[in-house]
C-alpha positions as CSV (number, residue, x, y, z in Angstrom):
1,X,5.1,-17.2,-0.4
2,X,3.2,-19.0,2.1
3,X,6.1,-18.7,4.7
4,X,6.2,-15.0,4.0
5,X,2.5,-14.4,4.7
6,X,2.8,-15.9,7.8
7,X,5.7,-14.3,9.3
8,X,3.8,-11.3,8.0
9,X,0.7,-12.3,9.8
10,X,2.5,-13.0,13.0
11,X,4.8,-9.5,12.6
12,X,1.0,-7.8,12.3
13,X,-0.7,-9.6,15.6
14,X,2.5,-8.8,17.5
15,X,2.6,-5.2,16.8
16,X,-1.1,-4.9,17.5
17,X,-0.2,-6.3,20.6
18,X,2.3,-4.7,21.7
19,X,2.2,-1.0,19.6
20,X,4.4,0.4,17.1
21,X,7.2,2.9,18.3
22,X,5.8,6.7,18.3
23,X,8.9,7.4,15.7
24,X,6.9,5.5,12.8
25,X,3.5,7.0,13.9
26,X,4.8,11.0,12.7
27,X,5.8,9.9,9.4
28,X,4.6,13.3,7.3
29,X,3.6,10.8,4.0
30,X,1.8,7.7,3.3
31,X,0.6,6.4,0.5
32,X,-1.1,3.1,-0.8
33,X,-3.0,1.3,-3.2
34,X,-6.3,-0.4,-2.9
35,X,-8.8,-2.7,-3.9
36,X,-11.9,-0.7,-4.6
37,X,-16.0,-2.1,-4.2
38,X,-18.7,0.3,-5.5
39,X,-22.1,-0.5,-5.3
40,X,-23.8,2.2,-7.5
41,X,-27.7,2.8,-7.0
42,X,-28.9,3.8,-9.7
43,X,-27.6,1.1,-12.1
44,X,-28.0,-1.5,-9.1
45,X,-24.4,-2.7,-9.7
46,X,-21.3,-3.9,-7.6
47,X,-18.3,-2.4,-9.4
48,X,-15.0,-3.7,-8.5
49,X,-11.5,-1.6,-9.4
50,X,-8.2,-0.5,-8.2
51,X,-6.8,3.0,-6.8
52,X,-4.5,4.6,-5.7
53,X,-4.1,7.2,-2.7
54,X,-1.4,10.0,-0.9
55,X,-1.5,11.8,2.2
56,X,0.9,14.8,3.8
57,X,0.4,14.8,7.5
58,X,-0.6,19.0,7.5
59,X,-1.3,18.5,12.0
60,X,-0.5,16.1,14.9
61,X,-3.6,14.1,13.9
62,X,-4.6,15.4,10.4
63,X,-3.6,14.1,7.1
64,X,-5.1,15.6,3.8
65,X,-5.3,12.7,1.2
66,X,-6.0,12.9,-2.7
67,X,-7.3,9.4,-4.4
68,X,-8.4,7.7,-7.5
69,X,-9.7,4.8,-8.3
70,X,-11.2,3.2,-11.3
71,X,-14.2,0.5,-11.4
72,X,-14.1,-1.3,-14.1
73,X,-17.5,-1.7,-16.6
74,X,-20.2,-4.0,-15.2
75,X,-22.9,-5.2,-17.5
76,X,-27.0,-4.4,-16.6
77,X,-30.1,-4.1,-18.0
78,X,-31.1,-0.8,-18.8
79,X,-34.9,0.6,-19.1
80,X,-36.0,2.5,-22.0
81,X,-39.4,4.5,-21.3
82,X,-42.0,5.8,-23.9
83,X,-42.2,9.1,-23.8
84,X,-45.9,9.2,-24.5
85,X,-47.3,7.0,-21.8
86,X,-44.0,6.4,-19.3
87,X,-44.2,2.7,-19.9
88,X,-41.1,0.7,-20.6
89,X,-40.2,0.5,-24.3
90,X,-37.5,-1.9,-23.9
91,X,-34.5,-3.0,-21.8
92,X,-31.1,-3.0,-23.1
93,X,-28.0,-4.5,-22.1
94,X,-25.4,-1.6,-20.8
95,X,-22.2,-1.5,-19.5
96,X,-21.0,1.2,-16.9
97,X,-17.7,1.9,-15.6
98,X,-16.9,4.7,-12.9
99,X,-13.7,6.9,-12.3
100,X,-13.1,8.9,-9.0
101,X,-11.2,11.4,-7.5
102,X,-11.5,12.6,-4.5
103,X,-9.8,15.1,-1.8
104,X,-10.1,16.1,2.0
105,X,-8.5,15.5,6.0
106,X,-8.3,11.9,7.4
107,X,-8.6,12.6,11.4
108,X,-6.3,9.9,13.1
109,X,-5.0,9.8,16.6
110,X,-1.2,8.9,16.1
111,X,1.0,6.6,18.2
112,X,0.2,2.5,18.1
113,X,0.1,0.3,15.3
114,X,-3.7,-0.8,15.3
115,X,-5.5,3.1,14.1
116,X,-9.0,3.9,13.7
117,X,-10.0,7.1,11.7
118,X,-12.6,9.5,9.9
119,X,-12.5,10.8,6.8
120,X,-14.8,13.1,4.7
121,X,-13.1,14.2,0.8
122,X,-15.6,15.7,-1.9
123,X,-14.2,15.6,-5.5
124,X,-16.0,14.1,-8.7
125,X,-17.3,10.5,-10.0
126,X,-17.4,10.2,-14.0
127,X,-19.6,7.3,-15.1
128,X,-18.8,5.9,-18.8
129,X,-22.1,4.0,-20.2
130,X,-21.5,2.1,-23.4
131,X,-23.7,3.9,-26.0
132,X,-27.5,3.8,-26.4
133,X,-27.9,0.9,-29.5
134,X,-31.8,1.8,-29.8
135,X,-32.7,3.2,-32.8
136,X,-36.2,4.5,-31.2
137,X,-37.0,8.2,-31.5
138,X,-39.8,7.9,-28.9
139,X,-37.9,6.1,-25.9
140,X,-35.4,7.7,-23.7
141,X,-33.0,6.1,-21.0
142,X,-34.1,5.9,-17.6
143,X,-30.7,6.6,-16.6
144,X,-30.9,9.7,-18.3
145,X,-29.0,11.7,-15.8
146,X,-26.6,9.4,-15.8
147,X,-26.0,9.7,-19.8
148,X,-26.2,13.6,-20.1
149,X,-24.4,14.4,-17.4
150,X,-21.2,11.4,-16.6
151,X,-18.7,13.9,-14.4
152,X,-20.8,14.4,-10.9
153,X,-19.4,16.2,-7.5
154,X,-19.1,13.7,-4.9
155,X,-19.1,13.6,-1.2
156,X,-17.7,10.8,0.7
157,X,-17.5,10.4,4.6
158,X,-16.6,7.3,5.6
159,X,-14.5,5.8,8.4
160,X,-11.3,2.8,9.0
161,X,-8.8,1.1,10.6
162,X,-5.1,1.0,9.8
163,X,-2.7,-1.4,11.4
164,X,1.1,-1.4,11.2
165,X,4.3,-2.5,11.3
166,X,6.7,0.0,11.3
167,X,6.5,2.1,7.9
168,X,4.4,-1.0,6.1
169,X,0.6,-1.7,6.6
170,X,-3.1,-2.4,5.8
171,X,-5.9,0.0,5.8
172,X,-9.6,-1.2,5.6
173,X,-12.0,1.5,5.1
174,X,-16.0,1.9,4.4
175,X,-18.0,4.4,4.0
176,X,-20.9,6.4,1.7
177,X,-19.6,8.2,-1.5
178,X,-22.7,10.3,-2.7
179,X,-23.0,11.9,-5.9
180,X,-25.3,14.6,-7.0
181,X,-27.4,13.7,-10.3
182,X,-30.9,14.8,-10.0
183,X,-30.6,14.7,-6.4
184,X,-28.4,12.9,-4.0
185,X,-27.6,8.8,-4.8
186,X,-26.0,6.9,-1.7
187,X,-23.8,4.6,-2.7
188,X,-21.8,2.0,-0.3
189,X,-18.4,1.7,-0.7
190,X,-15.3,-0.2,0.6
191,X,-11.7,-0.2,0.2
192,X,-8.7,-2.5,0.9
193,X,-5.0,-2.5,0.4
194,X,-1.4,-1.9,1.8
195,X,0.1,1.8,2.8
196,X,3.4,3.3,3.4
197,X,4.3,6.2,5.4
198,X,7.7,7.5,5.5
């Protein structure tokens, strides 16, 4: 295994070096899975998950891509307030997990094997919080949003590299997926895996 990564390894720095033929650069599809990191705001929580993604090639240096990725349940304390006087009632253990799906253009100069791009998709992020075990009439969440109202549109522009060899690569990518629940929440994101385009 070892031996394999290496040879990959070297394959990768050679190509970067020297560029990868124009042929393998106007592939029309490519798709990939990844690695997924979400740091959510609101619950202050680093969610960690797997996706998956596919692109058509629609211009010279466009591809439209569709993706989804799941982020597995992280546990937190949640805040209860009183509704009477705003302080906090209690704190509760939660758990939160986070689906997304997203859509829109990757702009990406082709030829070479080493690629920067852009992206900006919009689609939808669907939190799942375990259930609410306080029996208290008077205290409400303060993650109430959140628990009302789990499928949110989503906007993410964010920005990468892709390096390959031939058909087979890596893509790194980063960028800011921001959902709208009472207002806008900011949330950094990164992403991590091997593509194909053919």
């Amino acid at each position: 295994m070892r031996k394999f990564a290496f040879v990959f390894l070297l394959l990768l720095l050679i190509s970067l070096l020297l560029g990868a033929s124009p042929l393998f650069a106007q592939k029309r599809v490519e798709a990939g899975v990844f690695l997924d990191y979400l740091s959510v705001s609101q619950t202050n929580t680093s969610n960690f998950g797997l996706g998956a993604r596919f692109g058509y090639r629609v211009h010279h240096d466009v591809m439209l891509e569709g993706e989804v990725a799941y982020d597995y349940g992280i546990n937190f304390e949640e805040a209860y307030r009183n509704i009477a006087n705003g302080n906090i009632a209690a704190l509760e253990r939660t758990s939160v997990g986070v689906t997304q799906g997203l859509v829109g253009p990757k702009l990406q100069p082709s030829g070479g094997g080493f690629r920067p791009f852009v992206t900006l998709k919009g689609g939808v992020m669907d939190f799942r919080l375990s259930p609410g075990l306080l029996p208290i009439s008077n205290a409400v969440s303060t993650l109430l949003g959140l628990r009302t109202s789990s499928l949110n549109a989503a906007i993410y522009p964010g920005a990468g590299v892709e390096a390959a060899i031939g058909p087979v690569g890596l893509r790194f990518e980063a960028g800011d997926e921001i959902y709208f629940n009472n207002g806008a929440h900011n949330n950094f994101r990164l992403t991590f895996g091997p593509i194909v385009r053919f």
